[in-house]
C-alpha positions in Angstrom: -7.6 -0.2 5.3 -7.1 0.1 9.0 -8.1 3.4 10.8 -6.3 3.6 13.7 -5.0 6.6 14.9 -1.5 7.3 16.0 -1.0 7.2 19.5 1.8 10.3 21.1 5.0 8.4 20.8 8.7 9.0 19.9 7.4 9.2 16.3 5.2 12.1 16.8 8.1 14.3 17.8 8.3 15.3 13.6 4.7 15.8 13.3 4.6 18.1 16.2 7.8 20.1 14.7 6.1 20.3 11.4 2.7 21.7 12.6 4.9 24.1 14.9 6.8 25.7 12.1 3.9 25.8 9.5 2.1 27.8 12.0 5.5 29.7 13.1 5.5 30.7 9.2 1.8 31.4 8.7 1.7 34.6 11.2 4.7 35.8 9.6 3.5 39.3 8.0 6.0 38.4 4.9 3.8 35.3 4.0 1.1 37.5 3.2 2.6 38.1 0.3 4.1 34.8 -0.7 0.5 32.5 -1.4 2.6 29.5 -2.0 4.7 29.7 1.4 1.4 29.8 3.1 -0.1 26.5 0.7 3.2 24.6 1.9 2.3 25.6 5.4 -1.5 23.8 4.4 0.2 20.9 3.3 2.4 20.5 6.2 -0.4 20.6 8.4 -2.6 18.6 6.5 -0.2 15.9 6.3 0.2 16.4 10.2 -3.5 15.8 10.9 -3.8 12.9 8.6 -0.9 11.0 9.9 -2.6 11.8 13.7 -5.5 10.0 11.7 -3.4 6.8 10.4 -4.2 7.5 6.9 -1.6 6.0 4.5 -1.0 8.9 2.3 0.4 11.3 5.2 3.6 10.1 4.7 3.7 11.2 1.2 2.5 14.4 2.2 4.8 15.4 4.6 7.8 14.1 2.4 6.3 16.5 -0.4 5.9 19.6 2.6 10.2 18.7 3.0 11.1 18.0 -0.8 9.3 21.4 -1.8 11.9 23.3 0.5 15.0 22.7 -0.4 15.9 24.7 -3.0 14.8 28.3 -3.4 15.5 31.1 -5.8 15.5 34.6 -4.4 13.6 36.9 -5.6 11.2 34.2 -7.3 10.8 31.1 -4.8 11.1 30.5 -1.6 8.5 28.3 0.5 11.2 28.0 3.2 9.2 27.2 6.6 11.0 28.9 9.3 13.9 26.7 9.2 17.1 26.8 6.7 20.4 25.5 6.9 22.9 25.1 3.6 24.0 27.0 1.1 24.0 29.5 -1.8 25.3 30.4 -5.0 24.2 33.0 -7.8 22.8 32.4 -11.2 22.7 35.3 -13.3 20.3 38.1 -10.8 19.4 35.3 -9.0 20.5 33.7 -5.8 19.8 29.9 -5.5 19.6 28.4 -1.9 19.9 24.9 -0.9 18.3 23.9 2.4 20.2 21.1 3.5 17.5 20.3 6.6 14.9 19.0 5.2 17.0 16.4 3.5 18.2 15.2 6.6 14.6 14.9 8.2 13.5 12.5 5.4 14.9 9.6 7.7 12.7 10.8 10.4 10.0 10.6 7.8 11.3 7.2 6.9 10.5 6.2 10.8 6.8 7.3 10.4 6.4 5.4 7.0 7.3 2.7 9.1 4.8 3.2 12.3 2.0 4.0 9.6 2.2 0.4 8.7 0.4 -0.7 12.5 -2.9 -1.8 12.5 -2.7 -3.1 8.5 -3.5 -6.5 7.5 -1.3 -8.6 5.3 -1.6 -11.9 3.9 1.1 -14.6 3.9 1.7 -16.8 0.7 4.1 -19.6 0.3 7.1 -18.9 -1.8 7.5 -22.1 -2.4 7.2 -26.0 -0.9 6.7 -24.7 2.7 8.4 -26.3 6.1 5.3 -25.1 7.7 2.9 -27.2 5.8 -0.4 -26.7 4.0 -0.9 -23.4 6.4 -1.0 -20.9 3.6 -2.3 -18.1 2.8 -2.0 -16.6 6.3 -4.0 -13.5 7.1 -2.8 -10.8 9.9 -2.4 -7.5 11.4 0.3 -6.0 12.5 1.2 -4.8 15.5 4.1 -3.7 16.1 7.7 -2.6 14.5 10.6 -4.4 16.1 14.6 -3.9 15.6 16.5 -7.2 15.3 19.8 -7.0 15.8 19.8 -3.4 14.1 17.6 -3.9 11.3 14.9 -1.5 12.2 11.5 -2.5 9.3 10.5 -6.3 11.1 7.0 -6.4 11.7 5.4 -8.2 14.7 2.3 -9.7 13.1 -0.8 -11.1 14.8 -2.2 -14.2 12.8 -6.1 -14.6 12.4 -5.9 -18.7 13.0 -3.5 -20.4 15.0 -0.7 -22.7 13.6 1.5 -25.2 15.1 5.3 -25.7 14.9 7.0 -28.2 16.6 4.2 -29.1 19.0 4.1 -25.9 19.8 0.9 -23.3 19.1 1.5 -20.1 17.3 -0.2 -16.6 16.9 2.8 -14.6 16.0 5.3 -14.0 13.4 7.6 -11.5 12.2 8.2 -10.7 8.8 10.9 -8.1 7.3 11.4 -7.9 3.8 14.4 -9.8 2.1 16.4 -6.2 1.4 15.5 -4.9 4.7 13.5 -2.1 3.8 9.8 -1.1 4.9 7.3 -2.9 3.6 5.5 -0.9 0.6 1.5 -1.8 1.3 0.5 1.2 -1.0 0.5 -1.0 -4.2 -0.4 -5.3 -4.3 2.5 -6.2 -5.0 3.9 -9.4 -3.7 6.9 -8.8 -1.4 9.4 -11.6 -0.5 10.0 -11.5 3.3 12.0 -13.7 5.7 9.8 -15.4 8.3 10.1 -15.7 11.8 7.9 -17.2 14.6 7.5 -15.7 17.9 6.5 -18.3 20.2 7.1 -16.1 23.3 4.1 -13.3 22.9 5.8 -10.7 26.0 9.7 -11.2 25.2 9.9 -10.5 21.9 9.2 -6.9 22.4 11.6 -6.6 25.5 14.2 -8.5 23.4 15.8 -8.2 19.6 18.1 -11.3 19.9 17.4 -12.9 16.2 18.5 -16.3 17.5 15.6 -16.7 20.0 13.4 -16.1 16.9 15.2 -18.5 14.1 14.4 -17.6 10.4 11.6 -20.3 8.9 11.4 -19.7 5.2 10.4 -17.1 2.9 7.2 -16.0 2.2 5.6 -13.0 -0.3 3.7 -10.7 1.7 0.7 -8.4 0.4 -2.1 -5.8 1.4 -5.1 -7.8 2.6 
């Protein structure tokens, strides 16, 4: 499993919000009081630091530091990190709030799940008699995310050993699975993907014209 850290990008933007509020809530005098407000404030910013690290189980973290936030019951729960937005109803003496925000930053976590997948190797396999030839298994890293004509989960791929398609030497490839969601490299499990090469190494990332990159075959895709 790759190492590589996280560079400051556009998908560091939620990271940086989290770590903000946790420490926004943590000198709070009421969180004194409230020990698990202050461990959801820990988890937030361990999950922060560990996606800065490219570890592969930041993702869950953070998704746990949102889930554990939207709903709390005055005067029993409330881990509420600075931030709250919804609403309320009462049950009996108690007042149930639903925070509707961190529901709708789970798409932002969504776009980190996706970034924590550079710098992972994969392997190729043939899902059946291949167009390519006797090429398979493929072995690879990838290197970047790319949007194709809106789909936002391909994966630019580099290969380990060059292959050849229609005279023409490749190194490339990008890979998206079939129902266009990210891939899932936590479990080996065999994924079926659509295939494309990239025979142009520079444009691809300049341009997300599908038709320049033509879909090959299918292949499953796995964890190295």
């Amino acid at each position: 499993m790759s190492n590589k850290k996280q560079v400051l990008t556009v998908q560091a933007v939620l990271p940086i919000v989290v770590v903000v509020f946790c420490f926004i809530n943590l000198g709070n005098s009421a969180t004194a009081t409230n020990p698990p407000s202050a461990m959801v404030s820990l988890l937030g910013i361990t999950g922060v630091i560990t996606w800065f690290l490219g570890r592969a189980y930041a993702v869950r973290l953070l998704y746990a530091w949102l889930l554990l936030q939207v709903v709390a019951v005055t005067p029993y729960y409330d881990v509420t990190q600075f931030f709250s937005w919804g609403f309320s109803f009462k049950a009996g003496s108690s007042v149930i709030n639903v925070n509707v925000l961190p529901l709708l930053l789970f798409g932002l976590v969504k776009v980190l799940a996706g970034s924590a997948l550079i710098g992972k190797r994969i392997t190729l396999t043939a899902s059946g008699d291949s167009d390519l030839g006797n090429v398979f298994p493929l072995n690879g890293a990838i290197t970047h995310r790319i949007t194709l004509d809106g789909q936002k989960h391909w994966l630019l791929v580099q290969l380990d050993d060059l292959l050849v398609y229609n005279g023409t030497p490749v190194n490339r490839v990008l890979v998206c699975r079939k129902d266009h969601n990210i891939l899932n490299l936590r479990k080996p499990i065999k994924q079926l993907c659509y295939l494309r090469l990239v025979q142009d190494n520079n444009e691809v990332l300049h341009n997300a014209d599908a038709a320049k990159y033509p879909f090959i075959e299918w292949v499953y895709v796995n964890r190295v």
